[in-house]
Structures are given as C-alpha cells and as structure tokens.
C-alpha positions as CSV (number, residue, x, y, z in Angstrom):
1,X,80.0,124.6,109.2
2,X,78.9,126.9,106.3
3,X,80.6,130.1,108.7
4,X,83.9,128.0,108.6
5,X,84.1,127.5,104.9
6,X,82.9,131.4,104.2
7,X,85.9,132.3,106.7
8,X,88.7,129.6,105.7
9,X,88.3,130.0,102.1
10,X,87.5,134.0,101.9
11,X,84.3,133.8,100.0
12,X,83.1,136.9,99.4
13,X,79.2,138.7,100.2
14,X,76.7,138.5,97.4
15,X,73.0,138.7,99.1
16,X,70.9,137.5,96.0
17,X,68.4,135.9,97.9
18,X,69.3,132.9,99.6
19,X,72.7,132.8,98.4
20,X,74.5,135.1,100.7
21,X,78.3,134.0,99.6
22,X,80.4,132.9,96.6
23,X,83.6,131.8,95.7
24,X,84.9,130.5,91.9
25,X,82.0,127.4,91.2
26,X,80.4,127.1,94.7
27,X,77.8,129.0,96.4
28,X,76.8,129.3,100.2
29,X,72.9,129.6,100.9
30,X,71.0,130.0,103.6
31,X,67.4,129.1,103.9
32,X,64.8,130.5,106.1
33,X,62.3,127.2,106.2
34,X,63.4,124.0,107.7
35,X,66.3,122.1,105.2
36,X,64.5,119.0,105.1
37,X,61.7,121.1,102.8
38,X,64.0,123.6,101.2
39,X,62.5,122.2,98.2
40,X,63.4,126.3,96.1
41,X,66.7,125.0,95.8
42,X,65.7,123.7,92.5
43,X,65.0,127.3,91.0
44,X,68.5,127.7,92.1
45,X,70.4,126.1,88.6
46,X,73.1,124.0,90.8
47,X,75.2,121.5,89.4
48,X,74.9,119.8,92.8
49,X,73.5,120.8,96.8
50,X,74.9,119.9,100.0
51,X,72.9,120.6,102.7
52,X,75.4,121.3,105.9
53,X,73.3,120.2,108.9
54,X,73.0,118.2,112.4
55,X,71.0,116.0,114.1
56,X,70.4,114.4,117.7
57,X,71.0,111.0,117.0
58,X,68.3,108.9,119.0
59,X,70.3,106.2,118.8
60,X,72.9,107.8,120.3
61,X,75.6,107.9,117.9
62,X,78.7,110.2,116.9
63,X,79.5,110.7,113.9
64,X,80.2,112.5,110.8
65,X,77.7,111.2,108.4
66,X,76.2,111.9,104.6
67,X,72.9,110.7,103.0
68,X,70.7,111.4,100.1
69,X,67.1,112.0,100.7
70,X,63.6,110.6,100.1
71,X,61.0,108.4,101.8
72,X,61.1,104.8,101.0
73,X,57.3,104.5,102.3
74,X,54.2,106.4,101.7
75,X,55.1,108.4,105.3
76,X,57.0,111.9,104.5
77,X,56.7,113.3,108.6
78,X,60.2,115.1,108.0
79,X,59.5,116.7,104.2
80,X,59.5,115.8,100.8
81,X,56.8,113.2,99.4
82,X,55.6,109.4,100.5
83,X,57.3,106.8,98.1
84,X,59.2,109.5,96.5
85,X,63.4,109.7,95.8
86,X,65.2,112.9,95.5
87,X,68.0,112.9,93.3
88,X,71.6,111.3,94.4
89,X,75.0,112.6,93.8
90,X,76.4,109.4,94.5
91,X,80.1,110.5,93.7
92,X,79.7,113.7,95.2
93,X,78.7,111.5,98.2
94,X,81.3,109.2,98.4
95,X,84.0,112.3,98.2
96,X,82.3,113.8,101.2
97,X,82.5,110.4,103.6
98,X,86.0,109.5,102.1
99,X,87.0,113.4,103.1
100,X,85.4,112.5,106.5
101,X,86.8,109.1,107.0
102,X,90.3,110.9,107.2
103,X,89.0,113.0,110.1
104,X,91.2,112.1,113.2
105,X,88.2,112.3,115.8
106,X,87.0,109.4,117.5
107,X,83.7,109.3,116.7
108,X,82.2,107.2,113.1
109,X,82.4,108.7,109.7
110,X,79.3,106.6,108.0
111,X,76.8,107.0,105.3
112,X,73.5,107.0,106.3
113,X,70.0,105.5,104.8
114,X,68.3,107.5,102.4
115,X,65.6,109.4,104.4
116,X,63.3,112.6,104.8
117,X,63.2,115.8,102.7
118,X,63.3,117.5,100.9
119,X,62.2,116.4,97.6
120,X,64.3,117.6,94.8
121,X,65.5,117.4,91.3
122,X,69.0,119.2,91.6
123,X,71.5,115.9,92.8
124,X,71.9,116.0,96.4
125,X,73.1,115.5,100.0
126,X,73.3,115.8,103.3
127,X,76.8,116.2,105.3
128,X,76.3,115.9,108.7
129,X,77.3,116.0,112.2
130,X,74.8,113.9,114.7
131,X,75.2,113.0,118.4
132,X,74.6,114.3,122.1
133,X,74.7,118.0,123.0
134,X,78.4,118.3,123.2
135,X,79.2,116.4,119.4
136,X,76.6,119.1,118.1
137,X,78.3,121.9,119.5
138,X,81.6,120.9,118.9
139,X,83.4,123.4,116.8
140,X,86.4,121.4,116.2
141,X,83.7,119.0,114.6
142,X,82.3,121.4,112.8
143,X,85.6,122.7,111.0
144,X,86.4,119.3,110.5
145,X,83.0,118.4,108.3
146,X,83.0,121.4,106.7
147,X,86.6,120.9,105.5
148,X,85.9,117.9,104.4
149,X,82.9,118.9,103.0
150,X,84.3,121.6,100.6
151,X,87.1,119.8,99.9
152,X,84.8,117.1,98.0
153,X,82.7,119.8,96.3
154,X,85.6,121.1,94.9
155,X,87.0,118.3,94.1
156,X,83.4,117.1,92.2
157,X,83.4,120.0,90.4
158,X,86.9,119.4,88.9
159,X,85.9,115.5,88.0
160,X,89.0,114.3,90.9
161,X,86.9,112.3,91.9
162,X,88.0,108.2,91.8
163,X,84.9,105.9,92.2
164,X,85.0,102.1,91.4
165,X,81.2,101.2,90.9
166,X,78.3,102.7,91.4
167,X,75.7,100.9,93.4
168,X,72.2,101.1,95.7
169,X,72.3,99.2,99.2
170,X,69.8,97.2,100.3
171,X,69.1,95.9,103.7
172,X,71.6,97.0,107.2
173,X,70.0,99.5,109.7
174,X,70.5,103.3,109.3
175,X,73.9,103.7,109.9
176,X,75.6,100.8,107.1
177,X,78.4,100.1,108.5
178,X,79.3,97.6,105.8
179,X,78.3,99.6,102.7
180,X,80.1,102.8,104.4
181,X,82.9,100.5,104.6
182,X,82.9,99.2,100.7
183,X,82.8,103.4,100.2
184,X,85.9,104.1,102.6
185,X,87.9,101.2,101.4
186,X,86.9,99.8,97.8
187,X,85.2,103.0,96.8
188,X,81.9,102.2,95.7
189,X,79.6,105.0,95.3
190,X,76.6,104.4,96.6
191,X,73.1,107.1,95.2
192,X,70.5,105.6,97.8
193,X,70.4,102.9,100.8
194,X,67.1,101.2,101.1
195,X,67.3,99.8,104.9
196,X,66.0,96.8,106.1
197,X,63.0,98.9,108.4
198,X,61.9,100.5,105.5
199,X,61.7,97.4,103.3
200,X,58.4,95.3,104.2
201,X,55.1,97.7,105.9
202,X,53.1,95.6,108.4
203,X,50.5,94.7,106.3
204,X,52.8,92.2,104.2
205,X,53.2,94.5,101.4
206,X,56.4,96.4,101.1
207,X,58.5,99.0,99.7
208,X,60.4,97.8,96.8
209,X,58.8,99.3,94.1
210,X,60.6,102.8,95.3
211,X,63.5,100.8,93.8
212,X,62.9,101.7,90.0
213,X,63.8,104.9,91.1
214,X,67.3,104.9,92.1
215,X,67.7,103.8,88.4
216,X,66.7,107.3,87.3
217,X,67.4,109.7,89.7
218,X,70.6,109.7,90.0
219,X,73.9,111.7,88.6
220,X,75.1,108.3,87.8
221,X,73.0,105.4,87.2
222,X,73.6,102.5,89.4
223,X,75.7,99.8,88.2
224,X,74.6,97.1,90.8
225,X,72.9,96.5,94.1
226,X,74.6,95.7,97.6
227,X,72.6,93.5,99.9
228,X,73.5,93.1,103.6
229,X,72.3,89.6,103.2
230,X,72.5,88.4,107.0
231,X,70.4,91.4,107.9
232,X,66.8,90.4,106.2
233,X,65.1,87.6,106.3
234,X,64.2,85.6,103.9
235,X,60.9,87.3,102.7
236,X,62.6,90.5,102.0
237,X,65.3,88.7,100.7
238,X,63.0,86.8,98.2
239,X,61.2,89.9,97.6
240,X,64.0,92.5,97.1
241,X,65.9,89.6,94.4
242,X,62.7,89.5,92.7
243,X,61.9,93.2,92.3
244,X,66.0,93.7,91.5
245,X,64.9,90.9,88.6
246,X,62.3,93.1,87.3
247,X,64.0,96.5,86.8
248,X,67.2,94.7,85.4
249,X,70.1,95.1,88.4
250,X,72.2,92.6,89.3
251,X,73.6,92.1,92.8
252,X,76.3,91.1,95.3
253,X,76.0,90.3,98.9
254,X,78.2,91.8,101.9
C-alpha cells in the first residue's frame, strides 16, 4: 500500500529517519519494529498517523477494515499497555471506511474493535487489509486501500471531511457490522468500539472503567454512545448504562 501511494502520487525521497517520503502535508514512514509497538511515532510531531497494514483474519474474513488501538483489559499480548487507549482520529477514521466503502470488490469494508498497540498520543489508526493468503497478496486490494486511504488523509487535512456525530460503540463482536453501517450510511464517527468480549473478565468484574477514556483521548470528544443492545446481556447491559451514567454520556441503541 504505502509503495502505491509513493508511486501514484510522485512523493518524492527524503531519508530522515523513518520518514523515507514526502509529499505537500503527508509523510510516508517506515518502521523497523513491529507497528503494533511503533510507539517513536510520537517524537514524530504528526497532526495524525495511519498505520497501512494486514492481517490473517482468524475468523476468516475479507475485508477492507480501520480501527483505533488500545487494550480494553489489563492483557496487552500484541503492544501498547493493559487498560490503556491510544488516541482516536475518529473523523480521520470515518473518511478512510467511507473511501473504502466505495471500493467495488466483493469482500466487507468494516470498522473494527479498538484493539492492540501501539500506545500512542499522536490520533491514530489503522487501515487495513485482512483475510486468507490470496486477499493479503492481492495487489488490486492493495491499490484499492491505499487510494482510499490517502484520499481521506488528504481530505482530513483540508477539514472536507462531513461527519454527523461523534460517538463510542459499545457491545457487537469485532467486526460491527451495525456501527460500520451508521458510519457508511448516517455518518457517525465513531473514536473507539468497546466489544462485547472485552466487556465483562471471568471473574465478574469487567472492563468499563476503560470507558472514561474515550472521553479524553480523542481528536473529537464523543458526543454519545452506541450500544448494540441485542448483543449483551443484561449484566453488561446494566453495567455499561451505569458506568455511561457516571462519566456523563448519553446513549442510543442499534
């Protein structure tokens, strides 16, 4: 992806450490640890990062997909820090799935749950591609996302960007199909998704308290929560109202 842009839009070679490209606003890095602890992109002065990446999807699903990061519970196996949220570029965000949602492939254009590293201060993102063997080296794909991608970086840095509300999700599995939809078609911009797996722990205790959070580590500050109401039951539901209570957000259900 980050060859395609460098290519397409004729950026041109600057080698100052890990930024090897630039063009106008936007920079192209490249990082020699893992991205998911690239945690020096913070010295780096960025209005915003997107992190241009793929995964095998256990689950086995194609898509184009964004995120931001952080761990919901006091587990960080894949960088950054237990209980601990980066910050979101929630309209940045929504820009990169609507870009994607336009993508004519057949395979889903979906946010994904806020999850792993690494742990960071400058807003950011993921942009994905995730599937079997043959989505991950499909280079069609991969011109695809990182059109898309650029597209919304440029367009975030010019403030084009239309967003209705800003809001946190709550509940669903890890690929939202109902809060990606409210992004595609009523254009809420969501910073972080709390899913339903990360919610309670198995000792009764759960999660929620991450929640305060999203409040402050974000380029926009949540207006509103969206809960996937059919997809918790009714101890999370209790709990997550309560805690939404306590930090002053109000909510809707989908």
């Amino acid at each position: 992806m980050a060859e395609h842009i460098v290519k397409t839009h004729e950026f041109e070679t600057v080698d100052k450490g890990p930024i090897k490209y630039a063009k106008d606003d936007v920079r192209v890095c490249a990082f020699e640890s893992s991205l998911d602890e690239a945690e020096q992109v913070d010295l780096l002065g960025f209005d915003f990062a997107i992190f241009l990446s793929k995964h095998n999807s256990e689950a086995g699903v194609s898509a184009f997909s964004t995120h931001s990061m952080g761990n919901w519970t006091s587990e960080a196996k894949f960088g950054g820090k237990g209980k601990q949220l980066s910050y979101a570029a929630p309209v940045v965000m929504l820009a990169v799935l609507s870009n994607m949602s336009k993508i004519g492939e057949p395979i889903g254009k979906t946010y994904e749950a806020t999850h792993h590293g690494p742990l960071l201060k400058t807003p950011s993102l993921f942009a994905e591609i995730g599937g079997n063997r043959e989505a991950l080296g499909n280079k069609k794909y991969a011109a695809e996302a990182s059109g898309a991608t650029y597209s919304a970086a440029t367009s975030a840095l010019n403030d084009e960007v239309d967003y209705r509300k800003v809001a946190i999700g709550i509940g669903s599995n890890h690929y939202p199909e109902k809060f990606s939809r409210l992004a595609i078609e009523k254009s809420y911009a969501f910073s972080h998704i709390l899913p339903k797996y990360a919610i309670m722990n198995e000792d009764g205790t759960n999660n929620l308290d991450v929640l305060q959070q999203t409040l402050e580590r974000s380029t926009h500050m949540p207006e509103i929560a969206v809960i996937e109401w059919k997809s918790l039951n009714s101890a999370a539901k209790e709990e997550a109202i309560k805690k939404l209570d306590e930090i002053g957000l109000d909510y809707e259900k989908v």
